[in-house]
Wavefront OBJ file of the C-alpha trace (Angstrom):
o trace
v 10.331 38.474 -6.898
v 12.005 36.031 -9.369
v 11.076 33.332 -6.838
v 7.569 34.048 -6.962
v 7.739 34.078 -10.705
v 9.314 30.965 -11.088
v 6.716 29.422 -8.205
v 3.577 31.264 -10.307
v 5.170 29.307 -13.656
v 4.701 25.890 -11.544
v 0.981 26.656 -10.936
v 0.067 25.613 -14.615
v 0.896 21.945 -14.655
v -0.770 21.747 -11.537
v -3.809 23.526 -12.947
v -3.498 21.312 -15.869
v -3.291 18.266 -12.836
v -5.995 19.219 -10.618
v -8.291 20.059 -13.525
v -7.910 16.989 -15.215
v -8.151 14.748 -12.373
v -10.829 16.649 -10.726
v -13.021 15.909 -13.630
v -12.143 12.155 -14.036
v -12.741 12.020 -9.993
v -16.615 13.762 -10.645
v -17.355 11.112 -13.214
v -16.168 8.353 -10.871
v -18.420 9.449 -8.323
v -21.223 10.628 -10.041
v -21.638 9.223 -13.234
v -19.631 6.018 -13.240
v -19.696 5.027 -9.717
v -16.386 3.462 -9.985
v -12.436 4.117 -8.110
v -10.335 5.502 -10.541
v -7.318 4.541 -10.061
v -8.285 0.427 -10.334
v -9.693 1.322 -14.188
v -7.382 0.946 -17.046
v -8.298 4.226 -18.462
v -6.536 6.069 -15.279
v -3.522 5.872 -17.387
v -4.705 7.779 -20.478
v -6.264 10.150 -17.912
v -2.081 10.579 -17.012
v -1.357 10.835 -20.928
v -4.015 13.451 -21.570
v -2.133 15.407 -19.066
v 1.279 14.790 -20.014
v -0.348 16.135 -23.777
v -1.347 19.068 -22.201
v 1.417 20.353 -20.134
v 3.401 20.069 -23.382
v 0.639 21.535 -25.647
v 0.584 24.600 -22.873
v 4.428 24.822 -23.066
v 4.332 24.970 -26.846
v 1.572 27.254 -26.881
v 3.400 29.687 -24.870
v 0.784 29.873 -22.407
v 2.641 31.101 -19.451
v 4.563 33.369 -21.579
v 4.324 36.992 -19.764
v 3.268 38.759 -22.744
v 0.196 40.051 -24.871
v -3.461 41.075 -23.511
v -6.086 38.958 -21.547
v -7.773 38.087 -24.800
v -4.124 36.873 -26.724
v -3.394 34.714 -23.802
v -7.424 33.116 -23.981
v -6.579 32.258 -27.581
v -3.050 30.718 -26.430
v -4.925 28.729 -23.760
v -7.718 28.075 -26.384
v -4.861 26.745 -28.954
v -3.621 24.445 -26.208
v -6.567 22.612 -24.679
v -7.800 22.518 -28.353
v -4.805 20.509 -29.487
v -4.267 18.448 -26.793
v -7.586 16.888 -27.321
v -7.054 17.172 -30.633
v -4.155 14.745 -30.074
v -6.180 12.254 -28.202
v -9.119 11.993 -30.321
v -6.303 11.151 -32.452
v -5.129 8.290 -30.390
v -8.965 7.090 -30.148
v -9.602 7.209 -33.476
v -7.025 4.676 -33.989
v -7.395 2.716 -31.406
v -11.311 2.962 -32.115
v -12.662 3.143 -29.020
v -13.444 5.492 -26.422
v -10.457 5.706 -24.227
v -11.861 8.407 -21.674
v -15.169 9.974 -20.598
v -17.175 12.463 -22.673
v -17.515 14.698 -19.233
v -13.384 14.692 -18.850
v -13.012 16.051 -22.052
v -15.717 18.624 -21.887
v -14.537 19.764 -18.621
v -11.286 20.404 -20.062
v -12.931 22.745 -22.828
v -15.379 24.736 -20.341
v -12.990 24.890 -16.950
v -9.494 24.121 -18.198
v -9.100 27.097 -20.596
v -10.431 30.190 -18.146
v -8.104 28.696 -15.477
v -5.034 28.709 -17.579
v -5.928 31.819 -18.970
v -6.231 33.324 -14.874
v -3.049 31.923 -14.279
v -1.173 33.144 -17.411
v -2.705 36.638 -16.143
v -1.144 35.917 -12.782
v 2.365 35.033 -14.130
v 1.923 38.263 -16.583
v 1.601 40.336 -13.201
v 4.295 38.717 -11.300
v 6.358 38.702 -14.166
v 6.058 42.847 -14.396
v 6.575 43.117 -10.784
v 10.243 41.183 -10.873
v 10.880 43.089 -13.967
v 10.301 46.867 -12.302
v 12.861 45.335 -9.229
v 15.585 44.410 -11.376
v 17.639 47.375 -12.298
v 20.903 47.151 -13.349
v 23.894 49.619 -12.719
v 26.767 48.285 -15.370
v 30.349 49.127 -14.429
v 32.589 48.598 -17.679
v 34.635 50.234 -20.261
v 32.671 52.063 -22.856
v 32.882 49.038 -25.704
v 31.705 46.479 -23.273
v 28.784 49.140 -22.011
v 27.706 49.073 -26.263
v 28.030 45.297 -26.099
v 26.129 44.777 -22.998
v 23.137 46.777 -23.903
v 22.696 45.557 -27.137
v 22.789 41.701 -25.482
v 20.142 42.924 -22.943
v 18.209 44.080 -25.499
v 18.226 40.591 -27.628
v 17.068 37.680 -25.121
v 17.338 37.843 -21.435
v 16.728 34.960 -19.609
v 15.952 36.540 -16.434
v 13.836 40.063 -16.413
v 16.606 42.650 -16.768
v 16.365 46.656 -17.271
v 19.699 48.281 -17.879
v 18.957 51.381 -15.708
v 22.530 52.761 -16.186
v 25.891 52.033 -17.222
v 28.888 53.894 -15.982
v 32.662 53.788 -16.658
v 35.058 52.734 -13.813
v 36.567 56.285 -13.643
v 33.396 58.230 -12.933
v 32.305 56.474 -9.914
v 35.581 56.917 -8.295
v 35.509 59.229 -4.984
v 36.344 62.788 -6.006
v 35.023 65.813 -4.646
v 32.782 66.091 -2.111
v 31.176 62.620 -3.240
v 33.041 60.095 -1.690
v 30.607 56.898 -2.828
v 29.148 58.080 -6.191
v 28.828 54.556 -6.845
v 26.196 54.402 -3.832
v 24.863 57.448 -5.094
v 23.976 56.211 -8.302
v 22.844 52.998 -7.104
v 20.115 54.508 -4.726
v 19.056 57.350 -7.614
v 18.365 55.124 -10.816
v 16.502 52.346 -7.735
v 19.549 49.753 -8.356
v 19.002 46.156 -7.605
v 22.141 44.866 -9.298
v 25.786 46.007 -9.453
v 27.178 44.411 -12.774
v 31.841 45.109 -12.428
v 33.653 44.212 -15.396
v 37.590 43.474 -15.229
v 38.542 46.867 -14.898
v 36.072 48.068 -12.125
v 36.917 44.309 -10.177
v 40.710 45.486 -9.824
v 39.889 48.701 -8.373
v 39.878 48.899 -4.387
v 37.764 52.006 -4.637
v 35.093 50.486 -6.642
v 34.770 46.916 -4.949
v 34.999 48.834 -1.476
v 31.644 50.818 -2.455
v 30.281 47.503 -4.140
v 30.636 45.931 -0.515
v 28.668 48.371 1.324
v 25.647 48.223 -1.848
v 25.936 44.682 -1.168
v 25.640 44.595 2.778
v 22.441 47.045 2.068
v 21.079 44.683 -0.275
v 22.052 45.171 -3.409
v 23.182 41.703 -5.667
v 26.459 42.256 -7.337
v 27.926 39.944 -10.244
v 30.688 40.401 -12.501
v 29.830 40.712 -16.141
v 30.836 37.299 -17.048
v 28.088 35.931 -14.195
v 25.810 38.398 -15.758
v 25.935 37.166 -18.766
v 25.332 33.260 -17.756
v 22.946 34.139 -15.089
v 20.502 36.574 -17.076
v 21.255 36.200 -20.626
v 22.186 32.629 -20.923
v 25.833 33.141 -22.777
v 29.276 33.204 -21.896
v 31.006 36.462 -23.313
v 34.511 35.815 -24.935
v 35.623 39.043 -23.840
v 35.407 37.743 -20.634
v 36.747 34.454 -20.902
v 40.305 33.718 -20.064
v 42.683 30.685 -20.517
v 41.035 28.911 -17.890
v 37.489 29.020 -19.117
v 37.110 25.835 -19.959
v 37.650 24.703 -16.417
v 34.146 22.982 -15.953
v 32.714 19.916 -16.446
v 30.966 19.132 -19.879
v 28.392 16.424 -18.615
v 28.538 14.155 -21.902
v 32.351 14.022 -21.667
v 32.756 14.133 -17.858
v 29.523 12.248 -16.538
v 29.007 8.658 -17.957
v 25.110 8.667 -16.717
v 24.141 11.375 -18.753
v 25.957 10.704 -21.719
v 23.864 7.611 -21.745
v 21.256 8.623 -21.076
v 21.103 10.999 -23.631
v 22.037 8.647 -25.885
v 18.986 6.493 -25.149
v 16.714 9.724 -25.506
v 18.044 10.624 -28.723
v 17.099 6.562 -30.215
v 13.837 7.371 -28.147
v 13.023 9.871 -30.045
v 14.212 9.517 -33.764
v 12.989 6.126 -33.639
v 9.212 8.049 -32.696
v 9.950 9.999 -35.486
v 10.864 7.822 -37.948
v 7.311 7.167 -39.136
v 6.446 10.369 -39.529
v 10.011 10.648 -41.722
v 8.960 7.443 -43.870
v 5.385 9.653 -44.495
v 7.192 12.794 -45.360
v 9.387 11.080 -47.529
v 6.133 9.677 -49.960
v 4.479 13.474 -49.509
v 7.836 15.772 -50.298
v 9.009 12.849 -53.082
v 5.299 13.920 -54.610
v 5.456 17.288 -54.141
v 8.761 17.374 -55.674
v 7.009 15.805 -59.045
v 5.259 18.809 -59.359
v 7.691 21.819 -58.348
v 11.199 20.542 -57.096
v 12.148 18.223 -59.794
v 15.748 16.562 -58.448
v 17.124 14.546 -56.031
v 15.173 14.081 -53.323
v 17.733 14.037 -50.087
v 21.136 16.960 -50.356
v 23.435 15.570 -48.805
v 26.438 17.677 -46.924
v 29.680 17.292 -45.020
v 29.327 18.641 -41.676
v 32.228 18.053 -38.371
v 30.606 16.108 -36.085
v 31.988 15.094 -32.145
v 35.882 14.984 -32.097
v 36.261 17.135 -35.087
v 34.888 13.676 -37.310
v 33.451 14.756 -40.575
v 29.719 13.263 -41.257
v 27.363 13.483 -43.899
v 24.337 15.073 -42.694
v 21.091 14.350 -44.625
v 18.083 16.779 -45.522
v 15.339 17.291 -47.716
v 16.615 19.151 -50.748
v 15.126 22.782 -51.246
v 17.231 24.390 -53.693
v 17.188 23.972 -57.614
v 19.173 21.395 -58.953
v 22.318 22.544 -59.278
v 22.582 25.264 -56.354
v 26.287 25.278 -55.125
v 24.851 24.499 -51.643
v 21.876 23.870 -49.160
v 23.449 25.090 -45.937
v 22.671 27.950 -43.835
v 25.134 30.024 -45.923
v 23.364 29.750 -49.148
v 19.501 30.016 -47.828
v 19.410 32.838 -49.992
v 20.274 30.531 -53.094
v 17.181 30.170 -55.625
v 14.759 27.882 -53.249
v 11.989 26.088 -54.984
v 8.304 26.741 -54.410
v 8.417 23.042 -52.534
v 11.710 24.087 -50.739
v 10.200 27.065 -49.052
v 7.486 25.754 -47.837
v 9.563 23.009 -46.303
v 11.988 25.509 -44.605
v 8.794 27.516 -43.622
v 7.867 24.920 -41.862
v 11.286 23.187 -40.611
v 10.353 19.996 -42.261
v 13.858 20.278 -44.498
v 15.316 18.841 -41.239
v 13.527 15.662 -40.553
v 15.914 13.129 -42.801
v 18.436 14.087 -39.781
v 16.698 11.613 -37.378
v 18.622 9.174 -39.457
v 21.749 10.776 -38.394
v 21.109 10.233 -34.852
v 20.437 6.726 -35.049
v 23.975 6.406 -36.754
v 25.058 8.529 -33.566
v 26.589 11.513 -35.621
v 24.002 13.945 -34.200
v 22.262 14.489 -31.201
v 18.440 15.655 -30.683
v 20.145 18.856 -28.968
v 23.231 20.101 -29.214
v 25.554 22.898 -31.174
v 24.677 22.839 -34.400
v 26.752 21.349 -36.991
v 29.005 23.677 -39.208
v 30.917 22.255 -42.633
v 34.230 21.367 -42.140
v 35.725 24.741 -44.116
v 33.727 27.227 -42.133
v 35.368 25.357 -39.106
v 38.626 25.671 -39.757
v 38.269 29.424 -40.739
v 36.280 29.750 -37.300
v 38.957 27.732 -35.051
v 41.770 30.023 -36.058
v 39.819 33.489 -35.844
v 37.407 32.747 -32.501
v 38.810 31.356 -29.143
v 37.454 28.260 -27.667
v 35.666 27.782 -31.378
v 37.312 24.248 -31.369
v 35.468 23.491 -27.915
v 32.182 22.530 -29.625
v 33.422 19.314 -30.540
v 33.722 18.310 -27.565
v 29.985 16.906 -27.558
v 27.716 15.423 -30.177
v 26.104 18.198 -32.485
v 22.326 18.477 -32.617
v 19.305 18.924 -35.155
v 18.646 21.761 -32.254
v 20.098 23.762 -29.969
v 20.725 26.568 -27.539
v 22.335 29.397 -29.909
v 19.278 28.270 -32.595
v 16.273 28.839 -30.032
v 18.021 31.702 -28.555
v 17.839 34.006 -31.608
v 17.495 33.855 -35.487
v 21.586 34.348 -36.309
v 23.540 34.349 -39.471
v 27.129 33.849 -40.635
v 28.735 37.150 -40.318
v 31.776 37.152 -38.081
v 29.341 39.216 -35.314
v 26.689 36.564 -35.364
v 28.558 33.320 -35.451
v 30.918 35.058 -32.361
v 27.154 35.369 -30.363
v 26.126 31.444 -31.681
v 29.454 30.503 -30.433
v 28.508 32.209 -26.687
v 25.546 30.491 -26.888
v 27.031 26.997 -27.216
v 29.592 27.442 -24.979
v 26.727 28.378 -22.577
v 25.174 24.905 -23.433
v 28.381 23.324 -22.341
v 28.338 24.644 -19.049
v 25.410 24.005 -18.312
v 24.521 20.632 -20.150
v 22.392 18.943 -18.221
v 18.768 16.743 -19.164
v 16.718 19.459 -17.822
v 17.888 21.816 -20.435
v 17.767 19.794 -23.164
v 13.875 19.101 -22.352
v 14.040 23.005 -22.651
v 14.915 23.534 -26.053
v 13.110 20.904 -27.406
v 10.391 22.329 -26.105
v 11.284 25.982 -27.585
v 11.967 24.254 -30.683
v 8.500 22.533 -30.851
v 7.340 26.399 -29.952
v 9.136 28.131 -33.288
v 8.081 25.093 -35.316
v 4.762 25.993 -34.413
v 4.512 29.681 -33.975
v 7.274 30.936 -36.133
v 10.262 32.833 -34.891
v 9.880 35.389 -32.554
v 12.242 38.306 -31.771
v 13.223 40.238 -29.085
v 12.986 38.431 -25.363
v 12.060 34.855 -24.579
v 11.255 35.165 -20.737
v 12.740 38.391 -19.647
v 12.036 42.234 -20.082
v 14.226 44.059 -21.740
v 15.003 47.543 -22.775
v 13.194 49.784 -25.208
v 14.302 49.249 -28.821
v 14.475 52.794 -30.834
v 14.649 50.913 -34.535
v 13.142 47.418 -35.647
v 15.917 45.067 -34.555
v 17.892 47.279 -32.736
v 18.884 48.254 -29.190
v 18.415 51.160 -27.176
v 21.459 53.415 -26.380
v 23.191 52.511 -23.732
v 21.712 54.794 -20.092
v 25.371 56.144 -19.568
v 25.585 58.240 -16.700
v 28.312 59.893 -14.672
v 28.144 60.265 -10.889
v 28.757 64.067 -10.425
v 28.973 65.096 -6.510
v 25.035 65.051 -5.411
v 23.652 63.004 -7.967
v 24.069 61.080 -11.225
v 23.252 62.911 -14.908
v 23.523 62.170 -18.123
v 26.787 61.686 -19.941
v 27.220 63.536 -23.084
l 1 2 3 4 5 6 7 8 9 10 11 12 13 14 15 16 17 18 19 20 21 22 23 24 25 26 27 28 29 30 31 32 33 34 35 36 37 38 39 40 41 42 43 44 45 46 47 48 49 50 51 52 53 54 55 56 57 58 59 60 61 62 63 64 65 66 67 68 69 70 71 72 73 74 75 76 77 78 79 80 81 82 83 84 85 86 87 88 89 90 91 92 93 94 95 96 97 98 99 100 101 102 103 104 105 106 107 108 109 110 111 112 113 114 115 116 117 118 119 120 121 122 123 124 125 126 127 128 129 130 131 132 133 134 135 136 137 138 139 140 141 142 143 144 145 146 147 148 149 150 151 152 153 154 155 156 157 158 159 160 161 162 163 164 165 166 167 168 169 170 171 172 173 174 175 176 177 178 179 180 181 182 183 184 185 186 187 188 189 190 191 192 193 194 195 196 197 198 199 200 201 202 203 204 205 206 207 208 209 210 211 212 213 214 215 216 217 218 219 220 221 222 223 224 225 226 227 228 229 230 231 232 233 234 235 236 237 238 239 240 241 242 243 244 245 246 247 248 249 250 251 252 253 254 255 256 257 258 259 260 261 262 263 264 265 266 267 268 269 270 271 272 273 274 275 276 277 278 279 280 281 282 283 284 285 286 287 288 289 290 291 292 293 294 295 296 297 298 299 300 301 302 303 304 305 306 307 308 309 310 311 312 313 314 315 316 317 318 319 320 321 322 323 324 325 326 327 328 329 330 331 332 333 334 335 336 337 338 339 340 341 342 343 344 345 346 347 348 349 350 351 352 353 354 355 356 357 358 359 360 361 362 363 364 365 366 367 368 369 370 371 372 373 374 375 376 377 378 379 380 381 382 383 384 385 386 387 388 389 390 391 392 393 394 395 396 397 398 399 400 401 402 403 404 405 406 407 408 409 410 411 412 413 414 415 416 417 418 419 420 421 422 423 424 425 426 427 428 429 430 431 432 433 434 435 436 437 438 439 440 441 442 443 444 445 446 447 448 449 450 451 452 453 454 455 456 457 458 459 460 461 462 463 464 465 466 467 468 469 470 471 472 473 474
């Protein structure tokens, strides 16, 4: 079922495609009476649908939530801008740069159909997330842990059906497989084994015949990078950083990345020059100060960088960092946090290659010395260039308590793993989502399971597995 999800989530480009190209192949034949693909405009036919497929991404189009009428208004918002975008484009380059009918097309057919298919993916999307049931194996703490991380983000649709301590699923009684037994009663499609239940014969033995009927099985650790996107300290050991980090290990990428990041910052370094005139005049009138705050930050290699923003704090304010947010910000200052626009000076700091578009976020250098010595692997972040974005930032709105920078830190080391140019093109594209929708909590594209307060998770389901069936633990 997450196959077909996945496969449903490919139908909207090619919606977006056929559309598109079905409407510039009508004109050609009945309007125009020309072949399309020997006119120049065939290539801003391509760009309008490059525009889209990222308008629909930041939208959150195929996003498996809300009703039929929340995802017309998504699909709405997304055609809307994209032409938005071009009209744009032909207003500066004053001409018409494609047909009247394409663009109407796009308005009257385009929207319905990505509406259908966000319906589609909404359905498929609930049918993967009623066959993935978990069954947790693992010590009490690790249970609490585990379904509050459910509960946050999954990556994949998850629902903790039950978690279980290695003790009570081991034969006694008349029950010699209570494991099975409470596989088959809660409708188990996953077998999650921390360290404890992995070292015991009884428990991997039953595991083995769950997984012979069917059943997927994954240690916690996989768990977490599988379905939640994270690597769990608990679970790491002294060989956990035995992978390759692609911008260390894998020359091609590293440049490549490289030559995104100039790609990109020097895009955006118009639209910095503009914002500097309109924030430098807006601070005339209610930020009064410097313009830029400037702050030491540890870049790659543990190298200490000054990283440039927009000021938003009173003159004066010990600080501008994520720490001090709370610190007196100006009527100008919040409205450029509100909208992230506090950030843009940075694309300076990627052309002088101490940040990255994506990567783990920078920290100042005394936070990082009180995080190396209290949190393993802390020091591991510096392996790679630090971004203006990242995974641990588009994953979930965190803080600096020891809890939350421990879950940022699972996050990044998640990024290193798995560094690669097709996640990077990921978060940007979640980032461009938040910048223009706001933060949003609970799940990004997984189900999860039922909150009881705002913010926090449900109890854990702990069960035992009494001879003849599983009940509830007291």
């Amino acid at each position: 079922m997450l196959f077909v999800g996945r496969v449903v989530k490919l139908l909207f480009p090619l919606v977006t495609a056929a559309v598109v190209l079905g409407a510039e192949a009508l004109h050609a034949k009945l309007i125009g009476d020309y072949p399309i693909t020997t006119e120049p405009r065939f290539a801003w036919v391509i760009v309008l649908i490059v525009v889209l497929w990222t308008t629909t991404y930041v939208a959150g189009v195929s996003e498996p939530v809300g009703t039929n009428a929340s995802r017309f208004v998504r699909a709405s918002a997304a055609v809307g801008s994209g032409l938005a975008i071009v009209g744009v484009i032909e207003l500066l380059a004053r001409r018409p740069l494609l047909p009247l009918f394409v663009l109407g097309v796009c308005v009257v057919v385009l929207v319905p159909a990505l509406t259908l298919t966000a319906t589609l993916a909404q359905r498929s999307h609930a049918r993967a997330g009623q066959h993935t049931r978990v069954v947790a194996v693992c010590e009490e703490s690790d249970g609490l842990r585990l379904a509050r991380d459910v509960d946050r983000a999954p990556e994949l649709p998850t629902i903790l059906a039950a978690v279980v301590r290695p003790r009570d699923v081991l034969p006694a009684g008349d029950d010699s497989r209570p494991l099975e037994t409470l596989a088959r009663d809660v409708g188990a499609t996953l077998v999650v084994l921390g360290r404890e239940a992995q070292a015991c014969d009884e428990i991997v033995a039953q595991t083995a015949v769950l997984h012979r009927r069917g059943v997927r099985v994954r240690t916690l650790s996989l768990f977490y990078e599988q379905w939640l996107g994270r690597l769990p300290i608990s679970e790491l050991g002294g060989l956990a950083l035995l992978f390759d980090v692609n911008e260390v290990h894998r020359p091609v990428y590293a440049r490549t990345k490289r030559l995104a990041d100039v790609a990109l910052a020097v895009v955006a370094l118009p639209v910095f020059v503009l914002a500097t005139v309109c924030v430098a005049l807006a601070d005339l009138l209610g930020n009064r100060g410097p313009l830029f705050y400037r702050q030491p930050r540890v870049g790659k290699g543990g190298v200490v960088f000054t990283i440039l923003k927009f000021r938003t704090l009173a003159p004066g304010a010990p600080g501008d960092g994520p720490a001090e947010g709370a610190l007196r910000p100006t009527a100008v200052g919040r409205v450029l946090r509100r909208v992230h626009l506090d950030e843009l000076p940075q694309v300076w700091n990627v052309l002088r290659r101490d940040l990255s578009i994506v990567g783990p976020r920078p920290e100042q250098p005394r936070y990082v010395e009180e995080f190396t010595r209290r949190f393993p692997f802390y020091d591991a972040r510096h392996l790679v260039r630090p971004g203006i974005t990242g995974w641990a930032q588009v994953k979930a709105d965190l803080g600096m308590d020891e809890s939350e920078v421990l879950e940022k830190l699972q996050y990044d080391l998640y990024y290193l793993r798995r560094q690669s140019l097709g996640l990077d093109a990921r978060i940007i594209g979640r980032t461009l989502r938040v910048v223009v929708s706001g933060p949003r909590a609970a799940t990004t594209d997984g189900v999860s399971t039922p909150r009881t307060r705002a913010g926090d998770a449900a109890p854990p389901p702990w069960r035992s597995a009494p001879a003849g069936g599983a009940g509830l633990d007291p």
